[in-house]
FIGURO-554284 format. One record per atom (N, C-alpha, C): residue in three letters; atom name; residue number from 1; z, y, x. Coordinates in Angstrom, 3 decimals. Example, Ala and Ser with C-alpha at 12.3 -4.5 7.8 and 13.67 -1.06 7.14 Angstrom:
BEGIN
+------+------+-----+----------+----------+----------+
| rest | atom |  nr |       zz |       yy |       xx |
+------+------+-----+----------+----------+----------+
|  Ala |    N |   1 |    7.800 |   -5.690 |   13.190 |
|  Ala |   CA |   1 |    7.800 |   -4.500 |   12.300 |
|  Ala |    C |   1 |    7.800 |   -3.300 |   13.200 |
|  Ser |    N |   2 |    7.080 |   -2.250 |   12.850 |
|  Ser |   CA |   2 |    7.140 |   -1.060 |   13.670 |
|  Ser |    C |   2 |    7.870 |    0.030 |   12.900 |
+------+------+-----+----------+----------+----------+
END
This chain:
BEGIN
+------+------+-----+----------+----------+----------+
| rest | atom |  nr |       zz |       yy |       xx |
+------+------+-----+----------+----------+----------+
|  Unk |    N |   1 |  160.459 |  135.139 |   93.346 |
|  Unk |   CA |   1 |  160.860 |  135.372 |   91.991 |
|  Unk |    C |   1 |  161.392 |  136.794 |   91.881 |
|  Unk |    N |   2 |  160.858 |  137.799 |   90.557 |
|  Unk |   CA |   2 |  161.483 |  138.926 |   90.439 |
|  Unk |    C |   2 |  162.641 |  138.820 |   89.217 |
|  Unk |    N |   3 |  163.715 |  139.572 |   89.514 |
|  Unk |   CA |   3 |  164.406 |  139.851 |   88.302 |
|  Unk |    C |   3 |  164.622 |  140.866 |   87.717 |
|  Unk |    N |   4 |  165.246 |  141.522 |   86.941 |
|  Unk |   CA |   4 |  164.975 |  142.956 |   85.975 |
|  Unk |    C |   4 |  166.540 |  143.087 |   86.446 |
|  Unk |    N |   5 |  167.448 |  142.363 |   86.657 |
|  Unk |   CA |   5 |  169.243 |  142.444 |   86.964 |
|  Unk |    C |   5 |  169.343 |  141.374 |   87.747 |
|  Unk |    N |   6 |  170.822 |  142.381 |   88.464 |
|  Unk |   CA |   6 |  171.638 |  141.003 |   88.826 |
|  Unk |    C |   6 |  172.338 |  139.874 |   88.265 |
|  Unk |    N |   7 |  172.302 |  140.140 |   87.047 |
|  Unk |   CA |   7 |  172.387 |  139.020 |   85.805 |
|  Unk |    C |   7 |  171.589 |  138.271 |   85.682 |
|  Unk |    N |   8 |  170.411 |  138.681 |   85.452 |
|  Unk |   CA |   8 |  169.181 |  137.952 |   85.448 |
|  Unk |    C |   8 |  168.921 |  136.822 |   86.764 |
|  Unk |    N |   9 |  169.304 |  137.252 |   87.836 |
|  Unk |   CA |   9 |  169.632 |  136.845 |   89.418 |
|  Unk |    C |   9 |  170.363 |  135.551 |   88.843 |
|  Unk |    N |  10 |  171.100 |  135.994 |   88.473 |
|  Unk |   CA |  10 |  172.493 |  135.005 |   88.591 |
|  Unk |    C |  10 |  172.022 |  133.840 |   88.056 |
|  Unk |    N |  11 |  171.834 |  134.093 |   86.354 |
|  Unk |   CA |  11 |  171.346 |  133.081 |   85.776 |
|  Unk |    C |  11 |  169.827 |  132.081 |   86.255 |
|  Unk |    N |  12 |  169.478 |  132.674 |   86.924 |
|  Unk |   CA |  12 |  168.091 |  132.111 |   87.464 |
|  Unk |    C |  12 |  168.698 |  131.228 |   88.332 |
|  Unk |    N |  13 |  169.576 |  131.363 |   89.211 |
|  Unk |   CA |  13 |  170.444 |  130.121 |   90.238 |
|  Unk |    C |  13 |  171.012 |  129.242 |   89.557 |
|  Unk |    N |  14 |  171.573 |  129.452 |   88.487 |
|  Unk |   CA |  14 |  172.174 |  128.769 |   87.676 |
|  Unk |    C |  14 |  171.200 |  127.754 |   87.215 |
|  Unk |    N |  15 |  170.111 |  128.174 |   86.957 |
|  Unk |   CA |  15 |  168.973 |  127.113 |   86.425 |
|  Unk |    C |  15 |  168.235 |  126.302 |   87.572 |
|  Unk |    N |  16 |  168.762 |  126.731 |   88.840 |
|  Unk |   CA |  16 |  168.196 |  125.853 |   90.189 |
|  Unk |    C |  16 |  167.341 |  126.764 |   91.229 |
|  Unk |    N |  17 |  166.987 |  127.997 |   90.564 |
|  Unk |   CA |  17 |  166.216 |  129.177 |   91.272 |
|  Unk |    C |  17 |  167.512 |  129.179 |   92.731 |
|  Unk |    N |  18 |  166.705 |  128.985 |   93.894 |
|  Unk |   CA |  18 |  167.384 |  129.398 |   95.012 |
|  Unk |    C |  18 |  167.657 |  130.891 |   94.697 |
|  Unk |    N |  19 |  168.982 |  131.357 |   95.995 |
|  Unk |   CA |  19 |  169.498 |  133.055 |   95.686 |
|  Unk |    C |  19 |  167.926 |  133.254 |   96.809 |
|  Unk |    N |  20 |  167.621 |  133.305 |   97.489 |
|  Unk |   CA |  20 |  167.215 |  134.260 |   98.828 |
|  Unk |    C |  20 |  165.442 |  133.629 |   98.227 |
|  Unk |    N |  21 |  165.156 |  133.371 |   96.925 |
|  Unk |   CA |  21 |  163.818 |  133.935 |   97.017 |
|  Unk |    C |  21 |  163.714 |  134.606 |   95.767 |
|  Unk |    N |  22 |  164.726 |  135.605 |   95.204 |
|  Unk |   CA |  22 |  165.100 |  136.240 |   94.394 |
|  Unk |    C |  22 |  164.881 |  138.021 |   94.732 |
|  Unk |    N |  23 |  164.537 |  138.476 |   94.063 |
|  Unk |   CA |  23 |  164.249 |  140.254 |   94.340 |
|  Unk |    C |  23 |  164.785 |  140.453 |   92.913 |
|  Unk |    N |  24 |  165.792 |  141.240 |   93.417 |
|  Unk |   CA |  24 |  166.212 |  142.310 |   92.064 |
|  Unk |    C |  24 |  165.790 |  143.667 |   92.058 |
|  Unk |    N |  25 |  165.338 |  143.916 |   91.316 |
|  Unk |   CA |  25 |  164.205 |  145.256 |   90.949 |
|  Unk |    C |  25 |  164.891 |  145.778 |   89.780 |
|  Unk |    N |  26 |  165.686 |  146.569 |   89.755 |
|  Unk |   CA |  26 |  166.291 |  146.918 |   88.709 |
|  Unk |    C |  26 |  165.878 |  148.335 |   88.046 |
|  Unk |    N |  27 |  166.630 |  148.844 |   86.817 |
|  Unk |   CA |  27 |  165.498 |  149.506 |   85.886 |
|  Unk |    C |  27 |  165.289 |  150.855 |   86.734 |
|  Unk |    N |  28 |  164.246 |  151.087 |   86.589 |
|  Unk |   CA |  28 |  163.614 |  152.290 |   87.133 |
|  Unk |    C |  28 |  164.891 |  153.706 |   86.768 |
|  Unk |    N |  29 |  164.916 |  153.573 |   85.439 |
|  Unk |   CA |  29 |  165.704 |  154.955 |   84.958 |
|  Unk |    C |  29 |  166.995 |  154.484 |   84.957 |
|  Unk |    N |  30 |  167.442 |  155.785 |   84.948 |
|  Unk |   CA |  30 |  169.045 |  156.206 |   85.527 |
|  Unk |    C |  30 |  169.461 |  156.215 |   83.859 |
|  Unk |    N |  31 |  170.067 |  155.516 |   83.265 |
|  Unk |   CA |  31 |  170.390 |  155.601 |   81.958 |
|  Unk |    C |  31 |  171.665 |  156.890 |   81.430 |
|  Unk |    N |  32 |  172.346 |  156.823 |   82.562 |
|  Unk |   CA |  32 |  173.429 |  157.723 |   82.419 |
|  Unk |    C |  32 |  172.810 |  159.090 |   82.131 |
|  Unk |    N |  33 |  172.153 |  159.721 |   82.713 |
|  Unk |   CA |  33 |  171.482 |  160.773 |   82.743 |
|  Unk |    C |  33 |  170.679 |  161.102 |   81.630 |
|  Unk |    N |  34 |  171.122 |  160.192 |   80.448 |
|  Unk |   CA |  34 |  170.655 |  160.487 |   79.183 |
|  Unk |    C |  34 |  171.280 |  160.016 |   78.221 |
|  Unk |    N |  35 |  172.300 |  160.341 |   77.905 |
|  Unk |   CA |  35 |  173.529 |  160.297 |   77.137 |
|  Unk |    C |  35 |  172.876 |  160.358 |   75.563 |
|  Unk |    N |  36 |  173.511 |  159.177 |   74.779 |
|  Unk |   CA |  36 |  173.171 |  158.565 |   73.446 |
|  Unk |    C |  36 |  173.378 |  160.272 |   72.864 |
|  Unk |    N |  37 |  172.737 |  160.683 |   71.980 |
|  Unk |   CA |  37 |  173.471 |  161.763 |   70.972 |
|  Unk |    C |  37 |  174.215 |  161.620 |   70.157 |
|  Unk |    N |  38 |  175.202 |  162.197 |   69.657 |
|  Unk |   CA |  38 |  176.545 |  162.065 |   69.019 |
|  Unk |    C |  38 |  176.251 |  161.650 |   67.394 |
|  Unk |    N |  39 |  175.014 |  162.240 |   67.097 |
|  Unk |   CA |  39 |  174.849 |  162.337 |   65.180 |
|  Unk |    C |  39 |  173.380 |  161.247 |   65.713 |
|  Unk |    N |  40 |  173.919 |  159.616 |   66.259 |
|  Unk |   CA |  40 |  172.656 |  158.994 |   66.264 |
|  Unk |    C |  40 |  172.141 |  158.642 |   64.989 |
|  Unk |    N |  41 |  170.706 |  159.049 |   64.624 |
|  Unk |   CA |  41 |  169.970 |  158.639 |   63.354 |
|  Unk |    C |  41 |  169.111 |  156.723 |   63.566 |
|  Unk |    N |  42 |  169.145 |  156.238 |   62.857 |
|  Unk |   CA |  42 |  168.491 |  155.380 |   62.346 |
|  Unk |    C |  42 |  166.715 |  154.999 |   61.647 |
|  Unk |    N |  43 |  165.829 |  154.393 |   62.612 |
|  Unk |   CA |  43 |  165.076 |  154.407 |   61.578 |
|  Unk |    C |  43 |  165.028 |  153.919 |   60.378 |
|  Unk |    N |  44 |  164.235 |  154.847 |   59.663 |
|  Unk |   CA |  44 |  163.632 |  154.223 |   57.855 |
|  Unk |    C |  44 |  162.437 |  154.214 |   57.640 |
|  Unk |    N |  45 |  162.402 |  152.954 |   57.554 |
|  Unk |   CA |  45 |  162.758 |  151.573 |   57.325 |
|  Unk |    C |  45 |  162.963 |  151.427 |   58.795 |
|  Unk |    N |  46 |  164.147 |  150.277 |   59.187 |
|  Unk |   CA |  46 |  164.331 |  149.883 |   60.226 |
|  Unk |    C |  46 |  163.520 |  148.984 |   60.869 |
|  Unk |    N |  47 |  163.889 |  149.368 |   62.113 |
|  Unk |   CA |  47 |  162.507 |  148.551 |   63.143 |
|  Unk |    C |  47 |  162.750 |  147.304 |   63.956 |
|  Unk |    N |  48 |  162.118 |  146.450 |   63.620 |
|  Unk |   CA |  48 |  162.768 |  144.737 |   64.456 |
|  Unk |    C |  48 |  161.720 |  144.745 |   65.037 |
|  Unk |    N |  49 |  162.035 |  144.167 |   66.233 |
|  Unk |   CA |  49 |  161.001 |  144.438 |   67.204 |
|  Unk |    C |  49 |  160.889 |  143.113 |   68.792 |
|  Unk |    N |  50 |  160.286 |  143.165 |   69.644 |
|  Unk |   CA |  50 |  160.515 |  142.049 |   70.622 |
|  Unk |    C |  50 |  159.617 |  142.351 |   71.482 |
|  Unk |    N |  51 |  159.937 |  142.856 |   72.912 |
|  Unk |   CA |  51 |  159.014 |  143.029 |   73.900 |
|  Unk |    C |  51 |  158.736 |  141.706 |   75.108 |
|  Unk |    N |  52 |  157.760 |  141.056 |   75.070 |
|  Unk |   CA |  52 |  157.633 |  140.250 |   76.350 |
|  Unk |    C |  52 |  156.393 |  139.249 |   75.944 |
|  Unk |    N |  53 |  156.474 |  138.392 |   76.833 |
|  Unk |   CA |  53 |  155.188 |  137.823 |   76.888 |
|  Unk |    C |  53 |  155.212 |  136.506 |   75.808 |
|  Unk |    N |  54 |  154.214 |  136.096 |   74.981 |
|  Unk |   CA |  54 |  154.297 |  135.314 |   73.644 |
|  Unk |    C |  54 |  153.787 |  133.843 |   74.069 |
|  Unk |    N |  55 |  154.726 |  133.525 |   75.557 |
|  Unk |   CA |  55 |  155.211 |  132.131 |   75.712 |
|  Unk |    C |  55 |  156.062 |  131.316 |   74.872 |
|  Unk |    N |  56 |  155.516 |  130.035 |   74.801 |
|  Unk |   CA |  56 |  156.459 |  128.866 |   73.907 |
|  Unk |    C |  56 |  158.114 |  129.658 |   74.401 |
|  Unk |    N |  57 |  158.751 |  129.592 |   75.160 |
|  Unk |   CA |  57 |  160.054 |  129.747 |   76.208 |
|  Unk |    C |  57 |  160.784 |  130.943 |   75.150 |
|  Unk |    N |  58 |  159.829 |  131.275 |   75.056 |
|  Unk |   CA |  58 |  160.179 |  132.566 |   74.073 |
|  Unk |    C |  58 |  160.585 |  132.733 |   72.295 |
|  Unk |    N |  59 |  159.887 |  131.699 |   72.378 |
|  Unk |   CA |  59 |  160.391 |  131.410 |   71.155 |
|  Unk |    C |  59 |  160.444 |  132.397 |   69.879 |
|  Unk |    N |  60 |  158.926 |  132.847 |   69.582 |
|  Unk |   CA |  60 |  158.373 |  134.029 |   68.705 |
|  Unk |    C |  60 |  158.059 |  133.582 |   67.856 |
|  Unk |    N |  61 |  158.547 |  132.533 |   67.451 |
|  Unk |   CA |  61 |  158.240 |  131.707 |   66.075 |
|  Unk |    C |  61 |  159.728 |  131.410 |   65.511 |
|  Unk |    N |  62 |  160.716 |  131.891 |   65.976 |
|  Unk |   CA |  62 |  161.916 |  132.188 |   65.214 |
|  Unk |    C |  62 |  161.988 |  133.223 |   64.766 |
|  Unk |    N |  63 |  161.444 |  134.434 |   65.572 |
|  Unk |   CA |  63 |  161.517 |  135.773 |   65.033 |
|  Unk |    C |  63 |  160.919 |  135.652 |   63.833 |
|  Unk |    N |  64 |  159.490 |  135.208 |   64.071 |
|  Unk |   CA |  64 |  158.124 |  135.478 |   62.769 |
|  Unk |    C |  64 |  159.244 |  134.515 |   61.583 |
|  Unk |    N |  65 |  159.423 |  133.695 |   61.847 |
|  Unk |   CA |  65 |  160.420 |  133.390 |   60.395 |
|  Unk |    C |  65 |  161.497 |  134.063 |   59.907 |
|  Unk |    N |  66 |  162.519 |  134.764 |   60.807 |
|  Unk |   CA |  66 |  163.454 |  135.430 |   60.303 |
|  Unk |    C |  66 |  162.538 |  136.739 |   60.029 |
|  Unk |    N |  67 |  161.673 |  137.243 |   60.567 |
|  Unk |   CA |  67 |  160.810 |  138.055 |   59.693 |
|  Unk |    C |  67 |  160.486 |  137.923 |   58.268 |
|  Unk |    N |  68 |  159.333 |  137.020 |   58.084 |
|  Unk |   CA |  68 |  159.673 |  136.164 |   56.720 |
|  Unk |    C |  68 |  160.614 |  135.823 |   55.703 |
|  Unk |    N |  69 |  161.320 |  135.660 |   55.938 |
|  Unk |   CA |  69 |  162.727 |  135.467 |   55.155 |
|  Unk |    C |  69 |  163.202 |  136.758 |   54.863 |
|  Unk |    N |  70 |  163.388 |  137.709 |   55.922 |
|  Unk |   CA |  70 |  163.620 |  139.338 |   55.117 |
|  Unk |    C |  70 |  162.700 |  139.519 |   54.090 |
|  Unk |    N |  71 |  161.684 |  139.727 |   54.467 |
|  Unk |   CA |  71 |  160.632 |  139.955 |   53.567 |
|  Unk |    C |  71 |  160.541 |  139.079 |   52.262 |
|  Unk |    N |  72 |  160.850 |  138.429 |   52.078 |
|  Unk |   CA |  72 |  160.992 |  137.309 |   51.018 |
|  Unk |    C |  72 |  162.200 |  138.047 |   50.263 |
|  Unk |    N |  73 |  162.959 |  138.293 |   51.126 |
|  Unk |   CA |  73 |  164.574 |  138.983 |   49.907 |
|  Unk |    C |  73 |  164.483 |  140.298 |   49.599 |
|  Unk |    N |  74 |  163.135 |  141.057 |   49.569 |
|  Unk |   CA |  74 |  163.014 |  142.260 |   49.597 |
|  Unk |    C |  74 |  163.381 |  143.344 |   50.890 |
|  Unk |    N |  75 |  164.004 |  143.037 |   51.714 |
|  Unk |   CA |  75 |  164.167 |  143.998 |   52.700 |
|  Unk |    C |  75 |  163.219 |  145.016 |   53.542 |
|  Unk |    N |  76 |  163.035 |  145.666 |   53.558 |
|  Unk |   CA |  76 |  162.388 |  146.772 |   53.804 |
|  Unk |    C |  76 |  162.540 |  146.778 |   55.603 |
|  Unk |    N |  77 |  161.522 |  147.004 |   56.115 |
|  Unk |   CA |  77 |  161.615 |  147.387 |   57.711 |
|  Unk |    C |  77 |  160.071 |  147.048 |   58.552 |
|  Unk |    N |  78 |  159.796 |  147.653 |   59.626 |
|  Unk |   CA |  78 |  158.760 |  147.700 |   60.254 |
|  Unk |    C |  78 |  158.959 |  146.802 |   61.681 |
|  Unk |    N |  79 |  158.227 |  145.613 |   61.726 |
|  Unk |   CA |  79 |  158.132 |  144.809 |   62.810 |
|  Unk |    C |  79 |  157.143 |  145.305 |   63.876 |
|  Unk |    N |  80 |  157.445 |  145.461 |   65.484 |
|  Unk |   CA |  80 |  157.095 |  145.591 |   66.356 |
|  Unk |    C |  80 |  156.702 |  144.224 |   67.414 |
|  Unk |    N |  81 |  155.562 |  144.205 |   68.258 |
|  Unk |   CA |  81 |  155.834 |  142.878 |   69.041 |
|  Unk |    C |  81 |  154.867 |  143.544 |   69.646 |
|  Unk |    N |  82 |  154.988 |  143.758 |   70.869 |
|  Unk |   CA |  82 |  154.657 |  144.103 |   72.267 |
|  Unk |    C |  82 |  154.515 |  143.308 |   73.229 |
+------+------+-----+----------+----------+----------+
END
């Protein structure tokens, strides 16, 4: 089993995943080394978005409705799904 964190680790034992067939592979980039900018801008229209694979588990049929429902009250924004 791979994980993205040691969080991710954790919780996977928690669900019955043994620790020792676990690999933590954690994020490639050094986040520090790129410090948020001070005057952060916003997109317009804002962007809702969801990266991963479009398994039941996942549950991309809550998003697509709370999608829906913005859109229904007029809200303005650009959906992403990767």
């Amino acid at each position: 089993m791979t994980a993205v964190s040691r969080e991710v680790a954790t919780s996977s034992v928690a669900l019955g995943a043994p620790m020792d067939r676990i690999t933590v592979i954690e994020n490639g980039v050094d986040l520090a080394r790129f410090p948020a900018p001070q005057d952060r801008a916003f997109a317009t229209p804002p962007v809702i978005g969801s990266v991963g694979c479009l398994a039941p588990r996942k549950d991309i049929g809550t998003l697509l409705a709370a999608l829906h429902r913005l859109k229904s009250e007029g809200v303005v924004f650009r959906a992403v799904l990767v």
